[in-house]
C-alpha positions in Angstrom: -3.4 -5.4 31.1 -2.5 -4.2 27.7 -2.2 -7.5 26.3 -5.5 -8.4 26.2 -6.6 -5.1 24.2 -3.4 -5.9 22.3 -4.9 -9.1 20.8 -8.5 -7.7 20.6 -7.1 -5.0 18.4 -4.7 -7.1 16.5 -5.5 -6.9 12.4 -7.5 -3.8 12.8 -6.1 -1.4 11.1 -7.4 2.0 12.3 -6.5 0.9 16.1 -3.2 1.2 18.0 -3.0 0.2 21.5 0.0 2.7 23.1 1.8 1.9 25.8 3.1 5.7 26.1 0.2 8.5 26.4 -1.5 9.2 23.7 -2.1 13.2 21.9 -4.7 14.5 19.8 -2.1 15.5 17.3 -1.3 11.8 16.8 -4.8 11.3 15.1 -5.2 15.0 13.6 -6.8 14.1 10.0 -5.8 10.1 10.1 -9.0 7.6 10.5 -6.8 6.2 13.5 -8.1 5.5 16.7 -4.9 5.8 19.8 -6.4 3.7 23.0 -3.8 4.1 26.4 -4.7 2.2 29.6 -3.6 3.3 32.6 -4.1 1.9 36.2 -5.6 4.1 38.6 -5.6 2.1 42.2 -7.9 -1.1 41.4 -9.6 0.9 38.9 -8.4 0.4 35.2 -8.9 3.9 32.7 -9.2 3.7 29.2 -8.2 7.1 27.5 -9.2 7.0 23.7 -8.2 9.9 20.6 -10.0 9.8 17.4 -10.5 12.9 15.1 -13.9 13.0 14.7 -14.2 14.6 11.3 -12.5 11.5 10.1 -13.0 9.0 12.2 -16.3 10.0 12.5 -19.5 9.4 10.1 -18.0 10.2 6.9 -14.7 8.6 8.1 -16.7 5.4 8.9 -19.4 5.8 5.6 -16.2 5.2 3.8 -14.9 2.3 6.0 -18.6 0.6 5.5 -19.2 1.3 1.9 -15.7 -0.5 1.3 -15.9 -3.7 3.2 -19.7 -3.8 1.4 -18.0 -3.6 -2.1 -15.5 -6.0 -0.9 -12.5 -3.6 -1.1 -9.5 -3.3 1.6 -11.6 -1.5 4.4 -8.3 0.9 4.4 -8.8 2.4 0.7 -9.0 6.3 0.8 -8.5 6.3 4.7 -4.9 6.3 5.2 -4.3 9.8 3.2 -3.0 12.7 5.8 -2.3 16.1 4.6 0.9 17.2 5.3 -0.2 21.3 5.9 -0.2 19.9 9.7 
């Protein structure tokens, strides 16, 4: 089950596939993107944690405008302040 988002996900570098649950504090002012699947009789949930005032428009405006000018799509998106 998580081997196939595992390999999906594999060279992108916002994404971690977790095989433990995932917390909002994980993602708290990182670009990052924490995805957990979890098997629920024959039903298969996806749980997902993103901040969205970075990994949201202006997170991805600077992802974007980056691999446009041809520059590692990570520039300026891996900084985290530490006051958390």
């Amino acid at each position: 089950m998580f081997k196939l988002f595992e390999e999906y996900y594999l060279g992108h570098p916002f994404i971690t596939v977790s095989h433990d649950p995932i917390f909002l504090k994980q993602v708290v002012n990182t670009n990052n993107c924490f995805i957990h699947l979890e098997k629920a009789g024959h039903i298969i949930v996806v749980h997902s944690v993103i901040d969205n005032l970075l990994k949201g428009a202006s997170g991805q405006a600077v992802q974007n405008m980056n691999l446009m000018f041809g520059i590692d799509e990570t520039t300026g998106l891996k900084l985290k302040a530490n006051y958390f």
